[in-house]
C-alpha positions, 0 to 999 in steps of 0.5 A: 302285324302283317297287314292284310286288306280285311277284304280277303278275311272278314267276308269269310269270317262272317260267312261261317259264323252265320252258316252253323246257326241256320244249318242248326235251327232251321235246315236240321228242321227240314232234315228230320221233317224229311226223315219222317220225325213228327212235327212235335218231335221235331219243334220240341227237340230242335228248341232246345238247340237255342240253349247254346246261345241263351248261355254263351254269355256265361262262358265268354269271359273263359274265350276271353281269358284263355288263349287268343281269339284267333286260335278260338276261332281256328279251333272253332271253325275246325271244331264245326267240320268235325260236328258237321262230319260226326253227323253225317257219319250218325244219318249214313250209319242210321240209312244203311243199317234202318232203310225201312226205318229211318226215324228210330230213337236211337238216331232221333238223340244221337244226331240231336247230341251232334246238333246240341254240340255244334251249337255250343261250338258255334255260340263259341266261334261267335265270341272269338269271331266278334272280339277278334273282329275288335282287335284286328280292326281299326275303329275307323274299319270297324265302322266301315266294314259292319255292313259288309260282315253283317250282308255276308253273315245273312249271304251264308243263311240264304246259301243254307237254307235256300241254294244247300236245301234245293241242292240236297232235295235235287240230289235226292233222285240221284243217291239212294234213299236220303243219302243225300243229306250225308252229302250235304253235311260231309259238304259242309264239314269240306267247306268248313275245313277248307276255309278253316286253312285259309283262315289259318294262313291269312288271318292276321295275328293281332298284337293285341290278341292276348289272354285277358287278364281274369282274375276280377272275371267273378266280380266283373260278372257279378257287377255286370249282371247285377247293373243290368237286372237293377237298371230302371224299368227292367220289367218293361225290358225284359217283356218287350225284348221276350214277347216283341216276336212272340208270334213268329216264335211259335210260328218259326218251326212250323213254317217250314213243315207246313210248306214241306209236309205232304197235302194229306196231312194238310200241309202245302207238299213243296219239293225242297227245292221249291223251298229252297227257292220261296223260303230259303231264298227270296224269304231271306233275301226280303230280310236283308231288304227289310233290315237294310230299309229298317236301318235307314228309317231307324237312323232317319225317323228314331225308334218311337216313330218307327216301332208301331209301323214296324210292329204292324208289319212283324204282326198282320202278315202272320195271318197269312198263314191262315189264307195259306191253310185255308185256300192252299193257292198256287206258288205265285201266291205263296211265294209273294205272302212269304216275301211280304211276310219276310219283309216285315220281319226284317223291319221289325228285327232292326227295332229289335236289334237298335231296342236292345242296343238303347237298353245296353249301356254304361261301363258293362255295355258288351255284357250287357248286350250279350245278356238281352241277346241271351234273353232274346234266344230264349224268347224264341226257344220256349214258344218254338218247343211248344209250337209242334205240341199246339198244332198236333193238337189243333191242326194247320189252320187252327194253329195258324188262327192261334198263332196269329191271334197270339202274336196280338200281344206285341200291340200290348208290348209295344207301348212298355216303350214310351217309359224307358228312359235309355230310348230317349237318352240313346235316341237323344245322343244320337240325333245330338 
């Protein structure tokens, strides 16, 4: 195998394997709030864009057994250039021939196919991206180059929904009217194409890097399936890893229309780039501090001692949002709540992350991952969906009020924990 320091490789790997998915649940958003979708067109439509990930666990052993993952994850990258390009030709077609009315049906579905699409693509690249990653690397490598693959993988969502939305919004007094989103997605379709050809000619081949063998790929599924869904507790499982984020579900659509929208509809009326800046980059750039500080209290303290603190900081910063509604402060004020908030959040994702990795065990533990993963995705798509429907009914505030209140739930959800014998046994190995 040629060998190529993974610095010049896994950075980049990492970096468009986290760009689709935030591009695809959050800034498509943005997108249709500023064409003028309704917000529950927008939360009940852009829900289903989580399907992909929810089923990517039921087509991985086709990656598996079906070329290399190193063409996988070429003809992915170069797939979401494609995506990327067909929906930025659907929006110039749709601005030019309806500038009067921008948010037709007939756009609404096709530029919705064109996300659904991508989605799949990108559920896709993230399998052959994660298996190449096994195959190129020594375990040694592997261990040491996590942390940097998972900094550039949350660099690429600050990058897309922080500096690539206040640049969209910049350009909007520039280009006629909403031109500037073609922009940004005929940039995206560039970026990935550019690094797709990099990619191409830097990547190492593998020798390892082969077709699995697929002909016990059925039963394989089946025992994989059957271990998860039969081991102890897994009531207890599946209600913590579907409800532990209940609040910030329902909360995940309507964040972004709230700050967005205009005063008269009883939103806060940010400019993009305001949302770029408090949200899209100082919000993740709190993620990444609340996961680096989760890890490290997780490693130093275990699970059972860190979940109730971590859970009061997912939970009390959702009633934010009802001050937010309420008194409608200064930027100062809302940048800070939304830091905190964030902060919270990427603590209480790394109990999430390490639950889900205690619970994934046993001869089919990558399967097994990839089933609580699915899971978890769909723990997020259902609320989100319904989440425009709730606060078209009830308004901000009050939505904000039922949203927090519901998100009370994860209290009751959190003590499920002291009866699952896998946190013990894991946190037991760990410590040993």
């Amino acid at each position: 195998m040629k060998q190529t320091s993974p610095w010049y490789y896994i950075p980049s790997l990492y970096f468009l394997e986290g760009m689709p998915y935030i591009i695809i649940n959050t800034v498509s958003v943005v997108f249709y709030g500023d064409l003028g979708y309704t917000n529950e067109q927008i939360a009940f439509w852009t829900g289903w864009l989580y399907l992909p990930w929810i089923l990517k666990m039921f087509w991985s052993p086709f990656i598996d057994g079906h070329s290399t993952k190193r063409n996988w994850l070429l003809g992915m990258q170069m797939g979401m250039a494609a995506m990327f390009l067909l929906i930025a030709l659907l929006h110039f077609y749709n601005a030019f021939t309806h500038a009067q009315a921008i948010t037709t049906t007939p756009f609404l579905m096709l530029s919705l196919g064109g996300f659904a699409l991508a989605a799949f693509v990108s559920a896709s690249l993230d399998i052959a991206t994660d298996g190449y990653y096994l195959l190129v690397l020594t375990p040694s490598e592997q261990g040491y180059f996590v942390g940097i693959r998972t900094i550039f993988y949350r660099l690429a969502m600050i990058f897309g929904s922080g500096l690539l939305i206040s640049a969209t919004g910049a350009l909007a007094s520039s280009l006629p009217k909403y031109q500037n989103w073609t922009v940004m997605f005929v940039f995206l379709a560039l970026l990935f194409a550019g690094i797709c050809l990099w990619h191409k000619f830097i990547l190492p081949v593998p020798p390892n890097d082969k077709p699995a063998a697929d002909t016990t790929q059925k039963s394989v599924w089946a025992d994989a399936f059957k271990t998860y869904f039969t081991q102890k507790n897994i009531i207890y499982i599946l209600l913590f890893i579907l409800l532990y984020r209940f609040g910030e579900a329902l909360l995940e659509k309507m964040v972004p229309l709230f700050l967005l929208k205009p005063v008269e509809e009883g939103a806060l009326g940010m400019s993009m780039q305001q949302y770029g800046l408090i949200k899209g980059t100082l919000g993740l750039g709190a993620i990444i501090a609340g996961n680096l500080a989760g890890g490290w209290l997780l490693g130093k303290f275990g699970f059972k001692k860190c979940i109730w603190p971590f859970a009061i900081a997912l939970v009390l910063p959702n009633f934010f949002y009802v001050y937010l509604a309420s008194a409608r402060p200064g930027l100062s004020a809302v940048a800070t709540l939304i830091t905190i908030e964030n902060f919270g959040y990427g603590l209480a994702m790394m109990a999430l992350t390490v639950f889900i990795m205690y619970v994934s065990q046993g001869k089919y533990k990558t399967s097994h991952y990839a089933i609580s993963t699915g899971i978890m995705a769909l723990g997020m798509m259902v609320p989100s969906m319904l989440s425009g429907k709730l606060q078209h009914i009830f308004g901000y505030e009050s939505f904000f009020w039922i949203t927090a209140l519901i998100s009370l739930i994860t209290f009751a959800i959190v003590p499920l924990t002291r009866h699952i014998q896998a946190i013990d046994e894991s946190e037991k190995t760990f410590h040993n």
